[in-house]
C-alpha positions in Angstrom: -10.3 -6.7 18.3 -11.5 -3.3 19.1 -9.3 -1.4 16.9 -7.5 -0.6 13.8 -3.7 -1.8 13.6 -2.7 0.5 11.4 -3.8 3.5 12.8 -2.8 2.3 16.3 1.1 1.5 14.7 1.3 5.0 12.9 -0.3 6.5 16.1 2.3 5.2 18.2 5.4 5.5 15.3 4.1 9.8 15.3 4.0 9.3 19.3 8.2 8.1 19.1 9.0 10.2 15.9 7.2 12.8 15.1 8.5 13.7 11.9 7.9 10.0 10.5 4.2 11.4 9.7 6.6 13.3 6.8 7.3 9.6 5.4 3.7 8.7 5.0 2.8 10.1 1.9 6.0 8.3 0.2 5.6 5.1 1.6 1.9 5.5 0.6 3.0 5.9 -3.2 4.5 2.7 -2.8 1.4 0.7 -2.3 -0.8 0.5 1.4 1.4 -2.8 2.0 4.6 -0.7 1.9 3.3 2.0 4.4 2.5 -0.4 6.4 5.4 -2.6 6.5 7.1 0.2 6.7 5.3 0.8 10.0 5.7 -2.1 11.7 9.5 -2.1 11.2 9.6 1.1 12.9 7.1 -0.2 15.7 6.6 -3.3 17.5 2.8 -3.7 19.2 2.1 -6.0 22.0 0.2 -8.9 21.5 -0.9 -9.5 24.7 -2.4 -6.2 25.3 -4.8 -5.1 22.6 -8.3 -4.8 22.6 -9.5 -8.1 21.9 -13.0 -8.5 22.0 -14.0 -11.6 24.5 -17.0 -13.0 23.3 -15.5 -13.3 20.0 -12.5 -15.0 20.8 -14.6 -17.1 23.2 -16.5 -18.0 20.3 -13.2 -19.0 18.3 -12.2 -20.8 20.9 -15.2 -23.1 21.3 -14.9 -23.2 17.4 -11.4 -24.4 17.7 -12.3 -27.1 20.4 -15.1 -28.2 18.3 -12.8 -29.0 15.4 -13.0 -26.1 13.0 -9.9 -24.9 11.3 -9.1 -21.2 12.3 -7.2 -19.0 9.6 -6.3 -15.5 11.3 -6.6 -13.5 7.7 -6.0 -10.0 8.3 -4.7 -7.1 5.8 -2.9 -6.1 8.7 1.1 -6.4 8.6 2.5 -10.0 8.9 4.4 -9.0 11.8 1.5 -8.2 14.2 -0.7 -10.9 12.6 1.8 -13.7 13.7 2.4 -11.8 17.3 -1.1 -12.4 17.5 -1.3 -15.7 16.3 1.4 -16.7 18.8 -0.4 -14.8 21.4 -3.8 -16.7 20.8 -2.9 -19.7 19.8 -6.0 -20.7 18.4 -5.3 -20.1 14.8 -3.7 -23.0 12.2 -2.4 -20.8 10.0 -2.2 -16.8 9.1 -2.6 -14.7 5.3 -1.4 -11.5 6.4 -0.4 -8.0 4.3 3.2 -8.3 3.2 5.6 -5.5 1.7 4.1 -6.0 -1.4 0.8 -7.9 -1.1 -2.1 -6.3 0.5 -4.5 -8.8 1.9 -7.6 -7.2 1.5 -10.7 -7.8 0.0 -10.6 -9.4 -3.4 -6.6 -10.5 -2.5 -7.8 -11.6 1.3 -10.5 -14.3 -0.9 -8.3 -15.5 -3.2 -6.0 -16.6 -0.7 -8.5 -17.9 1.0 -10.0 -19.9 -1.7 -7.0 -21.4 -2.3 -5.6 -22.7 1.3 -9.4 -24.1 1.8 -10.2 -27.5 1.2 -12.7 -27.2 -2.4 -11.8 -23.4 -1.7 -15.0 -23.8 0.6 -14.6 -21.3 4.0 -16.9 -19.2 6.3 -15.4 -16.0 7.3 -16.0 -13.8 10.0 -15.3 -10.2 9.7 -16.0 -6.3 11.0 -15.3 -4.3 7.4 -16.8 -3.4 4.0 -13.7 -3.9 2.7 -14.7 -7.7 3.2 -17.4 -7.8 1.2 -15.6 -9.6 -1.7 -14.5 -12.3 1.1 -18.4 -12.5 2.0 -19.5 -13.0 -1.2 -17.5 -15.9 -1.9 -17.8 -17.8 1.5 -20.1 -20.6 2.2 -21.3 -18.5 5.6 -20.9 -14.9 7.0 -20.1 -14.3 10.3 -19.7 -10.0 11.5 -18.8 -8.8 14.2 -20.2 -5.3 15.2 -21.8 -4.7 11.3 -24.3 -1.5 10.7 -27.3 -2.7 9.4 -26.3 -1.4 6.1 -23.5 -3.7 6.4 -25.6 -6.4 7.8 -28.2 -6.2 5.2 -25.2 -5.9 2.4 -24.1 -9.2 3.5 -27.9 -11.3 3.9 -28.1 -10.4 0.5 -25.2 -12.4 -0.7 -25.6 -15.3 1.4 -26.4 -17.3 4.8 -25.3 -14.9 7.7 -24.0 -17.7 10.7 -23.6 -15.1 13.2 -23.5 -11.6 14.2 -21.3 -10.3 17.5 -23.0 -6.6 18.3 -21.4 -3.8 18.9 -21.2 -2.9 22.6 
């Protein structure tokens, strides 16, 4: 999708109560998967109105009809992640950020590695954070990558795919 859940759900917790910015900085000590469960129990997002991006979900969904297995792995909070799921209903299974457990990066390929069949999966991603993730799957797939990212990524392994940035 076309934006950050993280910053949308503390955008719009600030939006309903302001002084809830003041909590930030002590949920924060707490770990990033605290602050942002701690966000999502103050704010519900709707599924079925972010900014998906269509030609990647297109793409997922031909994917899907194809006969690959989809895994919606996201560091964002569990709650949106399976509103999303749900919403899609493209994806077999989800490895979302918990109240303790963020999902990214070097956490977000472990878990991968060990839901995957031989721990063998192709991931597609928009973040340097997921360069770990990259590194370790059999192809890369980015959506909307700089070049530095682009050429970051080639040099660890096959690149499938790459969705521009519009």
């Amino acid at each position: 999708m076309r934006t950050d859940l993280l910053r949308r759900s503390a955008l719009a917790l600030v939006r309903k109560r302001p002084w809830s910015a003041l909590y930030f900085p002590v949920w924060l000590l707490r770990g990033r998967a605290y602050l942002k469960h701690r966000i999502a129990e103050c704010v519900d997002l709707d599924a079925t109105s972010l900014p998906y991006r269509e030609d990647v979900l297109a793409f997922l969904r031909e994917q899907k009809a194809a006969g690959r297995e989809l895994i919606l792995a996201t560091a964002s909070n569990q709650k949106y992640a399976f509103q999303i799921s749900e919403h899609l209903g493209i994806f077999s299974g989800v490895i979302a950020s918990d109240e303790s457990s963020n999902y990214k990066g070097t956490a977000k390929a472990n878990a991968l590695i060990a839901i995957c069949p031989d721990g063998v999966f192709d991931y597609l991603g928009d973040s340097g954070a997921d360069l770990d993730v990259w590194s370790r799957a059999r192809r890369a797939l980015l959506v909307g990558p700089s070049l530095r990212l682009l050429q970051a990524v080639a040099r660890q392994g096959e690149v499938e795919r790459v969705f521009a940035d519009r």
